[in-house]
N, C-alpha and C positions, 0 to 999 in steps of 0.2 A: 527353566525353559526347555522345552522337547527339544532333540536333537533334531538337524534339520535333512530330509534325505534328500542326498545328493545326486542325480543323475549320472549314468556311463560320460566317462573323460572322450572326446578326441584324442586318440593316440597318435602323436606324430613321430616316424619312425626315421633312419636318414644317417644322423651321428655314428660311428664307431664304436667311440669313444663317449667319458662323461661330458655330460653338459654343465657348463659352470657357470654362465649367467645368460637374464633373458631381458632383452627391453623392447617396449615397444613404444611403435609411432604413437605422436600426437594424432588426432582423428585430420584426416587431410579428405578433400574434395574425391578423392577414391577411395576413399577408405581408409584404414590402419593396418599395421603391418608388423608383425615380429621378428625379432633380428636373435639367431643364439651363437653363442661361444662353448668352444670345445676343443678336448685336449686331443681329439682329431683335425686340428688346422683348418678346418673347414668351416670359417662361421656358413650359418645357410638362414636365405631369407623367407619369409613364411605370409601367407593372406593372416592378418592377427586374427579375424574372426571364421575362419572353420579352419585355419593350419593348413591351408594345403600348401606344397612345396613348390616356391617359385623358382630360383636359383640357391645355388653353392657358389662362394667368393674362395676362388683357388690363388693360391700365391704363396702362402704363407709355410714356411720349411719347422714351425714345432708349433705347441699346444698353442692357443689362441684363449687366450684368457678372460676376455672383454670385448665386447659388439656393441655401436651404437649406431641408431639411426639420426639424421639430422631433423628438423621439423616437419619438414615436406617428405621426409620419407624418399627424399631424391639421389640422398648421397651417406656412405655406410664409413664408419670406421671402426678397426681391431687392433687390439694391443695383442703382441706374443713373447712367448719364450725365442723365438729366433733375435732377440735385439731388435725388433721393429714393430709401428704402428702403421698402418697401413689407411689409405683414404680410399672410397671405392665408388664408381658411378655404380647405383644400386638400383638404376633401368637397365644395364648393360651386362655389368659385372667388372666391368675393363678397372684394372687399378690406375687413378688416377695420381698417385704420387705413395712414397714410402718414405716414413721420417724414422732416420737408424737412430740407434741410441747403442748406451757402451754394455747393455746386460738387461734382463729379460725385463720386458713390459708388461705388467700387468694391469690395469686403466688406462682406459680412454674417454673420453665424453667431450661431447659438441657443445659449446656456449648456447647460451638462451639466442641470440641474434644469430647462430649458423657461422659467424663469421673465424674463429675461433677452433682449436682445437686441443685440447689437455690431455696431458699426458705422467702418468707415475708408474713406476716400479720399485725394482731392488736397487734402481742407485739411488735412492733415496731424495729425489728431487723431481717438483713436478717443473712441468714445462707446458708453454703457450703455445702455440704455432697460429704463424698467421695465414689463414688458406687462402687470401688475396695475393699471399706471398710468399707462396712454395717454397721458394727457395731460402729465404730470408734466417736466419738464425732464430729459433725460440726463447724467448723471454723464460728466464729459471727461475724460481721462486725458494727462496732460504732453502734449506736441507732438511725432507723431513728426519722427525727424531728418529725411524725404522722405517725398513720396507712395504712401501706405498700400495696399500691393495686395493682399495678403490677411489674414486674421483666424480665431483659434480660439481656442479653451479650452482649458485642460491642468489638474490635478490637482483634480482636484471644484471647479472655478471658481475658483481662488484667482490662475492665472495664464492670461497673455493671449500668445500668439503673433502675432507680424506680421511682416512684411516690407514693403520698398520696393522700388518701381519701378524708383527710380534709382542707390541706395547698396546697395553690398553689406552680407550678413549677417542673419544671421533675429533679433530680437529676443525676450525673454521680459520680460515683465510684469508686476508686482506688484501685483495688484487693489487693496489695501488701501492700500500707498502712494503706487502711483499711478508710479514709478518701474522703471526698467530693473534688471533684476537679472541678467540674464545675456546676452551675445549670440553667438550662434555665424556663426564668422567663413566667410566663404564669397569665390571668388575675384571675381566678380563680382556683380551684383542676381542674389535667388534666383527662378526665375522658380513654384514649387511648395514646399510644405509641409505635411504631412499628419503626424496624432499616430495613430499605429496600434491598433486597436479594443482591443489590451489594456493602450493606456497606456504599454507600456512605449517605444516607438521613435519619434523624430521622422525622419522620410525630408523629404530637401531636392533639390531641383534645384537647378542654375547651369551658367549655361554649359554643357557636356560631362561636368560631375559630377552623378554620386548621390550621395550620402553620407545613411547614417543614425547618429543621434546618440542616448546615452541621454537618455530624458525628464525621469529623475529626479536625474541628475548633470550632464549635462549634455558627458559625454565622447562623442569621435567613436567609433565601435565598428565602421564600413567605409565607406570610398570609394573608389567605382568612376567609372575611366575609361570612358565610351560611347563610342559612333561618330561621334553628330552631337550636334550640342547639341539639349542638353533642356529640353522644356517643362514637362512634370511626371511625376514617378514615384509609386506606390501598393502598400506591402508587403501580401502575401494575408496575410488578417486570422487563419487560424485555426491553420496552421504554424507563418505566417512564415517556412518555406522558400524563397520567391523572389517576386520583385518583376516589375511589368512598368514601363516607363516610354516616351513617346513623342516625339516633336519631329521637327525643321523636313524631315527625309529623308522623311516623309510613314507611317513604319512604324511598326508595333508592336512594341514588343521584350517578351519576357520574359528572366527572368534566375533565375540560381541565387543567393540571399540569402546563402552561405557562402563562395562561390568568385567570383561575378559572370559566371560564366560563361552566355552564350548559350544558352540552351535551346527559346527560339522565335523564330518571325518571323512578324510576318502584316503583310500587303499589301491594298490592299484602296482606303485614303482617298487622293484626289487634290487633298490640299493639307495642309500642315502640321499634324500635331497637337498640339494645344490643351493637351488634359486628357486624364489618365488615372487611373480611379477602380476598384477589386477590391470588387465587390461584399459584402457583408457575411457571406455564406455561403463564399465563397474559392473556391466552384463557377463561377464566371464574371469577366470585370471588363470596362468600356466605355473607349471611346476618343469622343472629341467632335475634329472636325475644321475647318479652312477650310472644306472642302468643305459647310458644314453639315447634317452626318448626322453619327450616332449609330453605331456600330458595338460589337456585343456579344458576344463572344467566350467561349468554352466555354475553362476549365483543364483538362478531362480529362472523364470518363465520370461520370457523374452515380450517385452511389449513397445509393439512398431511406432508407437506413438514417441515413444521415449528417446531421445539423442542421435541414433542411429537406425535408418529407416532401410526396409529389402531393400530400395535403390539403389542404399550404401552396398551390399553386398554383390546387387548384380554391377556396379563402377568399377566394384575388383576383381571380379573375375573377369570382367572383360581390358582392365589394366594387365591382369595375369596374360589372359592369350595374345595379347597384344604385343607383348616385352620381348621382343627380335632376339632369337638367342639363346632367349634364357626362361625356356617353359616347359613346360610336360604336358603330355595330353592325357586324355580323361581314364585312362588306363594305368598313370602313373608312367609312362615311358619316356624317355630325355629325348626331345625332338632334336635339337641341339643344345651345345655346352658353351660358353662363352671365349670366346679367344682366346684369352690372355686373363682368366678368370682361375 
């Protein structure tokens, strides 16, 4: 198969520092929305389809390891090296509560219902928080076996994903018991994990593997050899025709999800990358790097017919100049900063 040429990226500029992971909104009645983390403290929120820069979520005193957005894109949360995870109005900026822990946080992620909020790092235990119930104590779940680098949900909450830093293998979760129930065996620590917007696929990094696995049994169903080792890979959400995944060679790859074959390359970030996240529409997907930029890359030709129409785009810019506080104007200049942001 001809290699596929790829389009100039959206360069989003902004970070200091690296960027270490990227998620974005579900598609919402305004649109969809990117959220990044960075070992400059500053996650910053982004329009997910052209990048532009809505607000920066100030608060946090070290690297910020983890950014998520809730469904509705209404409300943000970040895990850090400072011992805390942070909840954010993410129309505002205004921090809406801070849950401390005893040593640095690295994951956070929202439950499928919003109502919920998970939490792991280096003490090796993840934690519930109830956001009805701020104040409430969090529900701990068994001791992972190492330090907890990422965190998610899988089948309508009932199960909990993670991995460690140090030990190989992705774990799965048993909310209710609180126990391990399944883990998928990997050759070394996995350094990525993503459950694919239709549930049905968990995609893993390690080392120079891809491999995606089913969600609901728990069988491998392909793994592929890369070229360098990888940092994270992200299946396009609406085929699931092909995957892109990124690391330490500084490039982008895409790929064909049936064959593993090579179908793009782009060039571009001049340091390792991080994170790699496929958009929600499967029209585009980012790259977070060393270099701390953002880079945002076109799958192919945009057709308005397909899932997301202009309307959608002109709903967010007009949510962007909208957002009191916390916008820039067409020139890129900070109208104002958020309060307490």
């Amino acid at each position: 198969m001809e290699k596929k040429k790829v389009a100039t990226p959206l360069v989003c500029h902004g970070h200091s520092r690296p960027v270490v992971e990227l998620f974005y909104s579900p598609i919402t009645p305004d649109g969809f929305f990117l959220i990044s983390a960075s070992k400059d403290s500053h996650p910053m929120l982004r329009n997910g389809e052209t990048g532009d820069w809505i607000g920066t979520f100030e608060g946090h005193k070290g690297a910020v390891w983890s950014s998520c957005l809730d469904n509705n894109a209404l409300r943000a949360a970040s895990a850090s090296a400072d011992f805390s995870a942070k909840l954010w109005d993410a129309l505002t900026g205004d921090v809406l509560h801070s849950f401390e822990h005893k040593h640095i946080v690295r994951a956070c992620a929202f439950s499928q219902d919003t109502q919920f909020l998970l939490t792991g790092g280096f003490e090796k235990i993840l934690r519930v928080f109830d956001l009805n119930r701020l104040d409430a104590p969090p529900t701990e779940i068994d001791k992972s076996p190492g330090s907890i680098r990422t965190v998610t949900w899988l089948h309508g909450d009932q199960t909990i994903l993670s991995f460690c830093t140090d030990i190989g293998g992705v774990r799965l979760w048993d909310v209710r018991s609180g126990k391990i129930v399944q883990t998928l065996e990997t050759k070394s620590p996995a350094t990525s994990a993503e459950v694919s917007q239709d549930g049905r696929y968990i995609t893993t990094a390690d080392g120079s593997t891809v491999k995606f696995w089913d969600a609901n049994h728990f069988g491998l169903v392909k793994s592929y050899d890369m070229p360098c080792n990888i940092e994270s890979a992200s299946l396009e959400p609406k085929s699931g025709n092909k995957f892109v995944a990124g690391g330490e060679d500084m490039w982008v790859r895409l790929f064909d999800f049936h064959t593993g074959e090579e179908i793009g390359c782009n060039k571009g970030h001049h340091g390792p990358v991080h994170c790699v996240r496929f958009a929600p529409t499967g029209e585009s997907y980012a790259s977070g790097s060393e270099d701390g930029t953002i880079r945002i890359w076109q799958t192919g030709p945009v057709n308005p017919e397909e899932i997301i129409e202009s309307k959608s785009k002109q709903n967010v810019d007009e949510v962007t100049r909208k957002i009191e506080g916390f916008q820039i104007d067409k020139e890129g200049k900070t109208a104002e900063k958020p309060s307490d942001v």
